[in-house]
Biopython code that builds the backbone (N, CA, C, O; Angstrom):
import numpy as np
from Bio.PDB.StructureBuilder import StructureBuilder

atoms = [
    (1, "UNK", "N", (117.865, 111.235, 105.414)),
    (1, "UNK", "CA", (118.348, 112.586, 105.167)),
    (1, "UNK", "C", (119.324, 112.984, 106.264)),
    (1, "UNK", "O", (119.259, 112.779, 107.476)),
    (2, "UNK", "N", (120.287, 113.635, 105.501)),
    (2, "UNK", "CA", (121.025, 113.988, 106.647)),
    (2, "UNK", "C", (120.721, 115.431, 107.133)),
    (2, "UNK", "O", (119.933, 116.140, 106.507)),
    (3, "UNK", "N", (121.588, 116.017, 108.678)),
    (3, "UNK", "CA", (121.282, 117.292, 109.331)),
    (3, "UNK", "C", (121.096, 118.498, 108.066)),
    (3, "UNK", "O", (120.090, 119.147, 107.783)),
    (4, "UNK", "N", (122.267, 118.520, 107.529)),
    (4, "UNK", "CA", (122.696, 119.623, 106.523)),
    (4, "UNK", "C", (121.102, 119.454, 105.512)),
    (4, "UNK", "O", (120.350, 120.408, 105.712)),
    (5, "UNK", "N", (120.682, 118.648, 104.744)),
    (5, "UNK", "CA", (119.843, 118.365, 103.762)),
    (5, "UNK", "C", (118.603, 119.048, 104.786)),
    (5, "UNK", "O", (118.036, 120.108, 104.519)),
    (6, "UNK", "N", (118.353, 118.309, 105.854)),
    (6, "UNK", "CA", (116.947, 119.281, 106.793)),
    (6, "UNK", "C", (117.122, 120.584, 107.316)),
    (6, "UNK", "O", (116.138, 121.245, 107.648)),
    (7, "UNK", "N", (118.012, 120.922, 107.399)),
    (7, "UNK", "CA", (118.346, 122.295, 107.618)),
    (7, "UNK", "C", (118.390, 123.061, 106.253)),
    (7, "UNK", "O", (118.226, 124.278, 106.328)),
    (8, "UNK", "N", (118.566, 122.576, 105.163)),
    (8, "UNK", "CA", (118.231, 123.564, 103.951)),
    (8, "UNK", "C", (116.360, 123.204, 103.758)),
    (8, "UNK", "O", (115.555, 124.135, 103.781)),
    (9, "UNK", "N", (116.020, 122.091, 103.619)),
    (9, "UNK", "CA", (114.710, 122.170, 103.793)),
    (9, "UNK", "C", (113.919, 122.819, 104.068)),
    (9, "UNK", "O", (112.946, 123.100, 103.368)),
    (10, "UNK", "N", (114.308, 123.452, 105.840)),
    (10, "UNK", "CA", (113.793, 123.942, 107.029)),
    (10, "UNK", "C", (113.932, 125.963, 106.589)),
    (10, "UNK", "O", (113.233, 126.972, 106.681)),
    (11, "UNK", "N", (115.295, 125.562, 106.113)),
    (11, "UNK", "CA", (115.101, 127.335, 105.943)),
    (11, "UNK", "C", (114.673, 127.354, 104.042)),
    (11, "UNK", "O", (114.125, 128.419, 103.758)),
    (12, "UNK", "N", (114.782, 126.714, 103.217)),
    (12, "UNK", "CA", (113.798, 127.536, 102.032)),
    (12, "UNK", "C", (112.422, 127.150, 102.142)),
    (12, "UNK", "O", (111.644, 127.343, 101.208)),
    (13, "UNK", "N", (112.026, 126.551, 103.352)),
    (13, "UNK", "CA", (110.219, 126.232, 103.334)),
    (13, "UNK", "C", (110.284, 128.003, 104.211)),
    (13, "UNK", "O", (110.013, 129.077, 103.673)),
    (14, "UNK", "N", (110.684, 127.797, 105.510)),
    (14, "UNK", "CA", (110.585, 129.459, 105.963)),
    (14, "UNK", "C", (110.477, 130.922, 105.211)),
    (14, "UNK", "O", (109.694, 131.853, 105.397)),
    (15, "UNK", "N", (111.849, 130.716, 104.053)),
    (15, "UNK", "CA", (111.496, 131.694, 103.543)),
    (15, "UNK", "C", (110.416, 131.813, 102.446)),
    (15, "UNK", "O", (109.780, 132.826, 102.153)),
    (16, "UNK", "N", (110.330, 130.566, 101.886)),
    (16, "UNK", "CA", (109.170, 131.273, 100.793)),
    (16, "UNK", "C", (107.941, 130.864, 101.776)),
    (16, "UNK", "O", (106.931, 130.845, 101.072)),
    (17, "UNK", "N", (107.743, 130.660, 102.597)),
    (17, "UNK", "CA", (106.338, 131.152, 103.698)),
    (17, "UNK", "C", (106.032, 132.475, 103.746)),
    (17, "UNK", "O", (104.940, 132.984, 103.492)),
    (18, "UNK", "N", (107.577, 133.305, 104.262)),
    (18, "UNK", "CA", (107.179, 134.191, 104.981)),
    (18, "UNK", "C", (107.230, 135.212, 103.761)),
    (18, "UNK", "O", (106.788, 136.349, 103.921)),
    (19, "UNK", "N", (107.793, 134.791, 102.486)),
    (19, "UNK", "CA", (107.985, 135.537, 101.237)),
    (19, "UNK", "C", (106.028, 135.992, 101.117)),
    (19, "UNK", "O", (105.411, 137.054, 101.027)),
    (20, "UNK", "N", (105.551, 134.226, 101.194)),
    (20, "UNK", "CA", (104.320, 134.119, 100.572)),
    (20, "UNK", "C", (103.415, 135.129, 101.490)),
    (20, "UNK", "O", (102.395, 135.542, 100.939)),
    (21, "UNK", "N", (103.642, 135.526, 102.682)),
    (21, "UNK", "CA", (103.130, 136.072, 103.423)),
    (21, "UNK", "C", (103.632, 137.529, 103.753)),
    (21, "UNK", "O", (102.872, 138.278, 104.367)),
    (22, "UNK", "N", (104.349, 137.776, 103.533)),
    (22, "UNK", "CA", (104.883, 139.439, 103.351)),
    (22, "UNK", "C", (104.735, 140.425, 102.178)),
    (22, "UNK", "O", (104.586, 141.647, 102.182)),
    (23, "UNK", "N", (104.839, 139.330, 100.939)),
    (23, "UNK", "CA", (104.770, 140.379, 99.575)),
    (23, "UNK", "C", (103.199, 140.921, 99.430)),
    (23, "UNK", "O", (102.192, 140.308, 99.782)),
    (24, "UNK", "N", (103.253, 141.939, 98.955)),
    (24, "UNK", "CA", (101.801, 142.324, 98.919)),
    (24, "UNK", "C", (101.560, 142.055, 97.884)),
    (24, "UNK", "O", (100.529, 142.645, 97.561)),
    (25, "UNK", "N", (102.076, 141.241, 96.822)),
    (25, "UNK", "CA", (101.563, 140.906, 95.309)),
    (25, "UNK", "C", (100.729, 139.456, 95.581)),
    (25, "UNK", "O", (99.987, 138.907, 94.766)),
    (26, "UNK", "N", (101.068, 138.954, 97.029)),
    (26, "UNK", "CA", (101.072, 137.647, 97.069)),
    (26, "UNK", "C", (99.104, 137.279, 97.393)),
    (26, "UNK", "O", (98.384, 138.100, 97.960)),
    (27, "UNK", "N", (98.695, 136.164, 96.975)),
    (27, "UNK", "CA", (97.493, 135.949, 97.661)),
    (27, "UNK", "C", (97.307, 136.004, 98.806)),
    (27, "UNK", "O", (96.335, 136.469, 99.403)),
    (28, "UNK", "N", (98.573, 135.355, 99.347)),
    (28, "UNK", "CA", (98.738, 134.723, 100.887)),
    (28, "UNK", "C", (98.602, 136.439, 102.093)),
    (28, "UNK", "O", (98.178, 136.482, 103.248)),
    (29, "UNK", "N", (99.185, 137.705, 101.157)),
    (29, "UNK", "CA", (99.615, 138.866, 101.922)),
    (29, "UNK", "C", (98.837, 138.805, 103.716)),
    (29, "UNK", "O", (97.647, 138.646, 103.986)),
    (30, "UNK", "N", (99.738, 138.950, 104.463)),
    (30, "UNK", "CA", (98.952, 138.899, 105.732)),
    (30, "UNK", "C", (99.908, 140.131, 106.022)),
    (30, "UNK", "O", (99.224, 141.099, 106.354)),
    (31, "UNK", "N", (101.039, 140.367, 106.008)),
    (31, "UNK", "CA", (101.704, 141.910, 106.687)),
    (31, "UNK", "C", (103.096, 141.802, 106.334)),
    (31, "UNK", "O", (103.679, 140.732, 106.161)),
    (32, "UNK", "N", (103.912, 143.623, 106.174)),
    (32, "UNK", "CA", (105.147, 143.145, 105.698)),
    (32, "UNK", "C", (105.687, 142.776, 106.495)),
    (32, "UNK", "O", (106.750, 142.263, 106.143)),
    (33, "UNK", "N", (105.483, 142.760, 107.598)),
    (33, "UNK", "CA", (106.692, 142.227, 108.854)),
    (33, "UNK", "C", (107.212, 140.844, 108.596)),
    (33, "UNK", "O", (108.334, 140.472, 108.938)),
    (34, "UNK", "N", (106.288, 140.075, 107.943)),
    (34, "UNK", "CA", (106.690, 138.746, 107.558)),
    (34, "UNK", "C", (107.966, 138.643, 106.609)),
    (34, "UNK", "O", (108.469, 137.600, 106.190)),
    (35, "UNK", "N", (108.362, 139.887, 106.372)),
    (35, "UNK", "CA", (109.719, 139.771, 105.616)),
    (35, "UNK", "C", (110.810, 140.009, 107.088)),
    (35, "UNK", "O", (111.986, 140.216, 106.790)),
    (36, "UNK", "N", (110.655, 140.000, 107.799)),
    (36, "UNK", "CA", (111.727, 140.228, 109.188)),
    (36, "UNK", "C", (112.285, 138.968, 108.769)),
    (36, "UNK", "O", (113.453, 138.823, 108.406)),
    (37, "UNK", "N", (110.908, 137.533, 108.867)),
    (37, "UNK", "CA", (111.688, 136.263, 108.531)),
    (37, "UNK", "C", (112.258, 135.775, 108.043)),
    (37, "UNK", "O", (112.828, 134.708, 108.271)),
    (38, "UNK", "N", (112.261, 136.686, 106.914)),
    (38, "UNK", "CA", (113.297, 136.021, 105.816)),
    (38, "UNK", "C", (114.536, 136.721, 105.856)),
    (38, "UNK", "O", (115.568, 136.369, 105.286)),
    (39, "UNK", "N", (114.395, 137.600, 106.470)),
    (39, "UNK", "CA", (115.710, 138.352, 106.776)),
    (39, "UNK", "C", (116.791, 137.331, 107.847)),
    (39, "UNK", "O", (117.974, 136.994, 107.813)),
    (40, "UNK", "N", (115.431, 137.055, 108.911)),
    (40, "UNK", "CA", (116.489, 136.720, 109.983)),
    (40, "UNK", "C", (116.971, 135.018, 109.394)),
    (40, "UNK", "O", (117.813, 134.438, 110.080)),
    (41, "UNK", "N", (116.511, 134.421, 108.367)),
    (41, "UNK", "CA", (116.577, 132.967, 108.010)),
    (41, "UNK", "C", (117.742, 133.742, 107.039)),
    (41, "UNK", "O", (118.876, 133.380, 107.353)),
    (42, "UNK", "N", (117.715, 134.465, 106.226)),
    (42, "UNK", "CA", (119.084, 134.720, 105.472)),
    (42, "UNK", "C", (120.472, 134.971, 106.481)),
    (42, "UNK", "O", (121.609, 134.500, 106.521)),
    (43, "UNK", "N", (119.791, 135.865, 107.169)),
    (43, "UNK", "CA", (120.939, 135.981, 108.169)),
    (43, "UNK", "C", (121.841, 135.085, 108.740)),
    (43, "UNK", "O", (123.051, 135.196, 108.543)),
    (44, "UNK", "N", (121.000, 133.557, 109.942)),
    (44, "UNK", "CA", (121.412, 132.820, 110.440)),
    (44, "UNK", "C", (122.284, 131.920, 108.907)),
    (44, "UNK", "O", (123.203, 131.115, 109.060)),
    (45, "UNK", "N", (121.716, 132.318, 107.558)),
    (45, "UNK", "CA", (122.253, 131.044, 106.693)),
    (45, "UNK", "C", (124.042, 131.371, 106.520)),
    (45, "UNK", "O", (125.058, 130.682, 106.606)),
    (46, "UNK", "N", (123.628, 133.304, 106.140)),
    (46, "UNK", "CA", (125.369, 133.762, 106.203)),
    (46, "UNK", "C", (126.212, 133.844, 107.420)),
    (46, "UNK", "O", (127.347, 134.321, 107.422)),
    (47, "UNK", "N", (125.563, 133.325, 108.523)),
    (47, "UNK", "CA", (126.363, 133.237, 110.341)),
    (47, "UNK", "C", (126.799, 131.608, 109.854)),
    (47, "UNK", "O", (127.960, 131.207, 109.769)),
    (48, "UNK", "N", (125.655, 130.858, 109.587)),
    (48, "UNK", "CA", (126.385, 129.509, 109.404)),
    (48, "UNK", "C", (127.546, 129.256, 108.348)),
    (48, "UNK", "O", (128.319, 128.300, 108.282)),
    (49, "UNK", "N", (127.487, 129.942, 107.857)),
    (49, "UNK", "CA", (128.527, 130.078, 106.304)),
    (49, "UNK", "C", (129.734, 130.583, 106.787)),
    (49, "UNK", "O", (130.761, 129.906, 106.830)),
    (50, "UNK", "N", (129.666, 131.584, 107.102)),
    (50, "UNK", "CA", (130.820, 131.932, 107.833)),
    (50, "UNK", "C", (131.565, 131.304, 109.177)),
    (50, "UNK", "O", (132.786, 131.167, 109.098)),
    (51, "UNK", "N", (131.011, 130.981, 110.198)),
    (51, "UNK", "CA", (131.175, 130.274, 111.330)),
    (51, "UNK", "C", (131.267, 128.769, 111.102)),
    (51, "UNK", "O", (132.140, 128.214, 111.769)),
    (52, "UNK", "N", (130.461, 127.915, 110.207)),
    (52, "UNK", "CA", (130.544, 126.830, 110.527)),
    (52, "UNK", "C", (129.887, 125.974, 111.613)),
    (52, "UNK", "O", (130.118, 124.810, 111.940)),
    (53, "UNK", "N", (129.049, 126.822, 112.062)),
    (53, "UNK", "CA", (128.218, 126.340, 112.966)),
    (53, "UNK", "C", (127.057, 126.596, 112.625)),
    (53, "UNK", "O", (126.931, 127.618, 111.952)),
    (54, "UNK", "N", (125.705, 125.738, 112.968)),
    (54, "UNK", "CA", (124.570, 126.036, 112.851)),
    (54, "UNK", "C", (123.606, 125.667, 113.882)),
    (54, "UNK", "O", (123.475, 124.444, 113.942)),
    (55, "UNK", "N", (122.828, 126.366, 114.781)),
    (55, "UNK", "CA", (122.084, 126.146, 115.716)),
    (55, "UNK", "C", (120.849, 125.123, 115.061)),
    (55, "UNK", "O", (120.626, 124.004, 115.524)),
    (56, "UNK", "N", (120.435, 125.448, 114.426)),
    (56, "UNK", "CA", (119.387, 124.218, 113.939)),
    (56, "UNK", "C", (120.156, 122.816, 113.308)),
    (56, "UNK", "O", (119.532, 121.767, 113.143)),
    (57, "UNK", "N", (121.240, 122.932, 113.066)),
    (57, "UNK", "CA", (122.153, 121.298, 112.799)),
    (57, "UNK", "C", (122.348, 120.992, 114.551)),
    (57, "UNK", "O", (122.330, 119.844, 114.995)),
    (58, "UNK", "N", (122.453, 121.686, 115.048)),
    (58, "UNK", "CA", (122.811, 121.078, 116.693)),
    (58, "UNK", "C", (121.459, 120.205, 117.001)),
    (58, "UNK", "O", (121.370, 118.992, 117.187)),
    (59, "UNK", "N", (120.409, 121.233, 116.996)),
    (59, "UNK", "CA", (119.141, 120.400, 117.126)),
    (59, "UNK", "C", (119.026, 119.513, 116.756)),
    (59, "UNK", "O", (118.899, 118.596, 117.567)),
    (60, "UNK", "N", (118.993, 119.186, 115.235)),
    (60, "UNK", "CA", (118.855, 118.097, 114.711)),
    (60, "UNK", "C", (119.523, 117.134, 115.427)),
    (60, "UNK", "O", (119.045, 116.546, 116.397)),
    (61, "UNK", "N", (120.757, 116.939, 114.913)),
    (61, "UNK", "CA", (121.655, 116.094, 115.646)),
    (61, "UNK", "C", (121.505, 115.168, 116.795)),
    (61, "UNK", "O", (121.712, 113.966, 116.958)),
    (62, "UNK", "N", (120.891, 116.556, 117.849)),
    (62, "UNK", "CA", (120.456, 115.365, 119.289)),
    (62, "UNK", "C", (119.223, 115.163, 119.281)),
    (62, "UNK", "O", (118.855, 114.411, 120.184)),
    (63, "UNK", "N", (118.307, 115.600, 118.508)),
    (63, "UNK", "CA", (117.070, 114.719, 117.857)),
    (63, "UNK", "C", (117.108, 113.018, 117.291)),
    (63, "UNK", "O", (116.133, 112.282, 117.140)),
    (64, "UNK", "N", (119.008, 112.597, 116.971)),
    (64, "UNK", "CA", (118.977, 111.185, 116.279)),
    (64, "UNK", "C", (119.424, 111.930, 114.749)),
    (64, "UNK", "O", (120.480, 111.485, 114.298)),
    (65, "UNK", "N", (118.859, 112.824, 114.048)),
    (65, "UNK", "CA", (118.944, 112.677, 112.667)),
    (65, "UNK", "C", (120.321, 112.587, 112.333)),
    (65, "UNK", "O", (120.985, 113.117, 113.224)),
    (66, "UNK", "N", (121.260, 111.979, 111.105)),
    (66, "UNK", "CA", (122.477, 111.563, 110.712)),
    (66, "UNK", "C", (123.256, 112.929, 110.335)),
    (66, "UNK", "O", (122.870, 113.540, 109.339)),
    (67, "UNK", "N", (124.579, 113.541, 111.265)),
    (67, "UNK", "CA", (125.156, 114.450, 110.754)),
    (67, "UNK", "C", (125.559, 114.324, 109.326)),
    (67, "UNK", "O", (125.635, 113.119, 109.087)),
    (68, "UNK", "N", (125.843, 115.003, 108.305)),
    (68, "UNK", "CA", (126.477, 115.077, 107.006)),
    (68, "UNK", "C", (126.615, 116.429, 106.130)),
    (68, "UNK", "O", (126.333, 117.478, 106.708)),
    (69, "UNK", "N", (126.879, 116.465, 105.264)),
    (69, "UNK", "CA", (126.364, 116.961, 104.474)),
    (69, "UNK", "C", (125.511, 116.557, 103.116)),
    (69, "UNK", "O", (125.033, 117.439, 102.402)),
]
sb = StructureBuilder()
sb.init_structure("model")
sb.init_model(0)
sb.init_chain("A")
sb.init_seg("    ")
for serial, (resi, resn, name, xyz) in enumerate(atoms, 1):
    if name == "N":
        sb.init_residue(resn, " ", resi, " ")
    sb.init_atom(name, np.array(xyz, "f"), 0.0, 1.0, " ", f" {name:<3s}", serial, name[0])
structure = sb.get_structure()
């Protein structure tokens, strides 16, 4: 897998976590604050979109994993 492929991984497992854990319809409900996360994981996705940069592809990267898309 390449960076790009674990970095989408990484943020739609986050958000439907913190989905599963913020909605109050949800079994999982633990508090709404758990929607901050999905805010701030949407956020960083439209900073990377726009910028072209992504702090979690950097990580990866010098972890070894294969840049791409």
């Amino acid at each position: 897998m390449t960076t790009w492929r674990v970095v989408h991984v990484i943020a739609g497992t986050f958000i439907l976590l913190s989905l599963a854990l913020g909605v109050s319809a949800s079994p999982l409900y633990q508090s709404s604050w758990w929607l901050a996360l999905t805010a701030f994981v949407g956020a960083n996705i439209l900073q990377s979109g726009l910028t072209r940069w992504c702090l979690m592809e950097s990580i990866l990267r010098k972890l070894g994993i294969k840049a791409g898309c």
